[in-house]
C-alpha positions as CSV (number, residue, x, y, z in Angstrom):
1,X,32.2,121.4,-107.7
2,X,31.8,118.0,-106.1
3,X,33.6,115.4,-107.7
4,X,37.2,115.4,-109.2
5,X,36.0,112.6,-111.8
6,X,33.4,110.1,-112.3
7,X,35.0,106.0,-113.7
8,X,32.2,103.3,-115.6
9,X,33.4,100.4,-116.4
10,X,31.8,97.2,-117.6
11,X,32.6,93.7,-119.5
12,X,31.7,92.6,-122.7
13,X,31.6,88.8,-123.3
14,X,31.4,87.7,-127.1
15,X,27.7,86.7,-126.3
16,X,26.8,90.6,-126.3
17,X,26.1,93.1,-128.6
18,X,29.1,95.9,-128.1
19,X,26.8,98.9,-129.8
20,X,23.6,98.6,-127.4
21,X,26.2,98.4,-124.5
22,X,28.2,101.3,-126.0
23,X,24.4,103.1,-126.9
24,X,23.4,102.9,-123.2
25,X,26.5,103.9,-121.7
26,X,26.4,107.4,-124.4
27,X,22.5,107.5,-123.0
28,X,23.9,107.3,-119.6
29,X,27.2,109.9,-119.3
30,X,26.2,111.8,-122.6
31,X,26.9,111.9,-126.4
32,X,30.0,112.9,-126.8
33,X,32.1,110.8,-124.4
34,X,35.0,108.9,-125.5
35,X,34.8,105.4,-124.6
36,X,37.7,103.0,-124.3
37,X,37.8,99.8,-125.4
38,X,40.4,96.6,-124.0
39,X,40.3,93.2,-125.2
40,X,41.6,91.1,-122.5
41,X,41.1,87.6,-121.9
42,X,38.9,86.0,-118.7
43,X,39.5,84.2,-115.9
44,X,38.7,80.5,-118.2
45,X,40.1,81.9,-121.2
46,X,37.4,83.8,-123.3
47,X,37.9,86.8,-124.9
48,X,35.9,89.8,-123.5
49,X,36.5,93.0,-123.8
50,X,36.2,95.8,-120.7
51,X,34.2,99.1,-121.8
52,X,35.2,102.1,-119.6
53,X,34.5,105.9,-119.2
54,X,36.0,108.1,-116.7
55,X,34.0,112.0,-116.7
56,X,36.4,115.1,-115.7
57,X,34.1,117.9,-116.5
58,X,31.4,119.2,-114.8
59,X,29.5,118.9,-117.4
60,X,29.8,115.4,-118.2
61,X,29.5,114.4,-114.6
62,X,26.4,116.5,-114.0
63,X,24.6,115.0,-117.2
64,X,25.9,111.7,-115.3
65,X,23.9,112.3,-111.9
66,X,21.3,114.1,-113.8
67,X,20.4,110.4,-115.4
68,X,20.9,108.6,-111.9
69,X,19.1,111.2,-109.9
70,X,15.8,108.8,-109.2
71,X,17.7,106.7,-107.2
72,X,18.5,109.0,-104.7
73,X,15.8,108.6,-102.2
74,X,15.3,109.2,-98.9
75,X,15.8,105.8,-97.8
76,X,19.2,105.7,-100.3
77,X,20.6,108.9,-99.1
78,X,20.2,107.8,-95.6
79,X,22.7,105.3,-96.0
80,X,24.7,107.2,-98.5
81,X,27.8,106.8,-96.3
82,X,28.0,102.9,-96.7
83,X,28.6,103.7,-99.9
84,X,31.5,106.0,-99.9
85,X,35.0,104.7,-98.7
86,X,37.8,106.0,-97.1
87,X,39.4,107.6,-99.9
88,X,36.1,109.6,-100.4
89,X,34.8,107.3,-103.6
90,X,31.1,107.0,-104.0
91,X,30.5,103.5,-105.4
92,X,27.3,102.4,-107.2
93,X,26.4,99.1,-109.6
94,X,24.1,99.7,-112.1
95,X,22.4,96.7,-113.8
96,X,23.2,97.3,-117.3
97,X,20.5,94.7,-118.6
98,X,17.4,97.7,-117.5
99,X,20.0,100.4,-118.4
100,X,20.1,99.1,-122.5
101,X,16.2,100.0,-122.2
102,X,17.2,103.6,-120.3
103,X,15.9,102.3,-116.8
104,X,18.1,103.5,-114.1
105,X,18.2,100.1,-111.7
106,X,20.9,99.2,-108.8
107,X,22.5,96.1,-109.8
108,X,20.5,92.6,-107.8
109,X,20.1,90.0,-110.2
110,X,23.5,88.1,-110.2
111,X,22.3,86.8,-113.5
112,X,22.8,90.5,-114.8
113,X,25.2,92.3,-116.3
114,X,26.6,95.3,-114.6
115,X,27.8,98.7,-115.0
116,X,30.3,99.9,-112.3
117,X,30.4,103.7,-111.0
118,X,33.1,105.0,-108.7
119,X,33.1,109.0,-108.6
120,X,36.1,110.9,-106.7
121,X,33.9,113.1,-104.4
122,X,36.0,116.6,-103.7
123,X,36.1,116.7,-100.2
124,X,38.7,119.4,-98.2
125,X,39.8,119.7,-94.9
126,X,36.8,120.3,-92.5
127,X,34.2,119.1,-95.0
128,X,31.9,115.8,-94.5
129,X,32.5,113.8,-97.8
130,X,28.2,112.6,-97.4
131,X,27.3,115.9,-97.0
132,X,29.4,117.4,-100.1
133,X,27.5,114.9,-101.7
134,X,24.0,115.9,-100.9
135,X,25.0,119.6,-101.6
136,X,25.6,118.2,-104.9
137,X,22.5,116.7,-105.5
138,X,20.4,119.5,-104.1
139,X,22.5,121.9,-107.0
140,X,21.3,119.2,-109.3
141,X,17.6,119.5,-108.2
142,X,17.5,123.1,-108.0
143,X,18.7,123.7,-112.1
């Protein structure tokens, strides 16, 4: 196994359609993921509401990687390790505008929306948390 969980999180302003957010997120972590849903109010006072997800089983978090799995090229995994922090959490922002049409695209455009990833690599004494990683990723290529 190489992560303990996999967290998405993303906002919701009253401007956006809830069911094609909640549609691409399904597409994205799989179909049968419970998704939880906070109203809470902004910064300026608007009501949004904060979409989240967190993956525990392998399962779940292999479908996960399986859909981000073109991003992972060589130029990507070469700095791979700016990415993960000291507590061993892999961070990634997906644009969430290309993900609504199933396009897997790291979050640029400030103008976009975006879908937040943190996954809980499991790393142990004497192992490399990037390399864990890539061990993952070659399992995922190899099924």
């Amino acid at each position: 196994m190489g992560f303990h969980r996999v967290q998405l999180r993303t906002t919701i302003s009253s401007m956006m359609e809830i069911e094609v957010v909640k549609s691409a997120m399904h597409w994205l972590a799989g179909d049968d993921i419970e998704i939880q849903i906070d109203k809470i109010t902004s910064y300026h006072g608007a009501q949004i509401q904060m979409l989240s997800v967190e993956l525990k089983k392998n399962r779940d978090i292999q479908i996960f990687f399986s859909r981000i799995l073109p991003l992972f090229s060589k130029d990507f995994l070469e700095n791979l390790e700016d990415r993960i922090d000291d507590s061993f959490v892999f961070h990634l922002r997906l644009d969430a505008d290309h993900l609504i049409e199933k396009a897997i695209v790291i979050h640029e455009d400030k103008r976009n929306q975006i879908i937040k990833c943190e996954a809980k690599i499991a790393v142990y004494p004497q192992q490399n948390a990037t390399e864990v990683f890539k061990e993952f990723l070659g399992s995922l290529n190899s099924s």
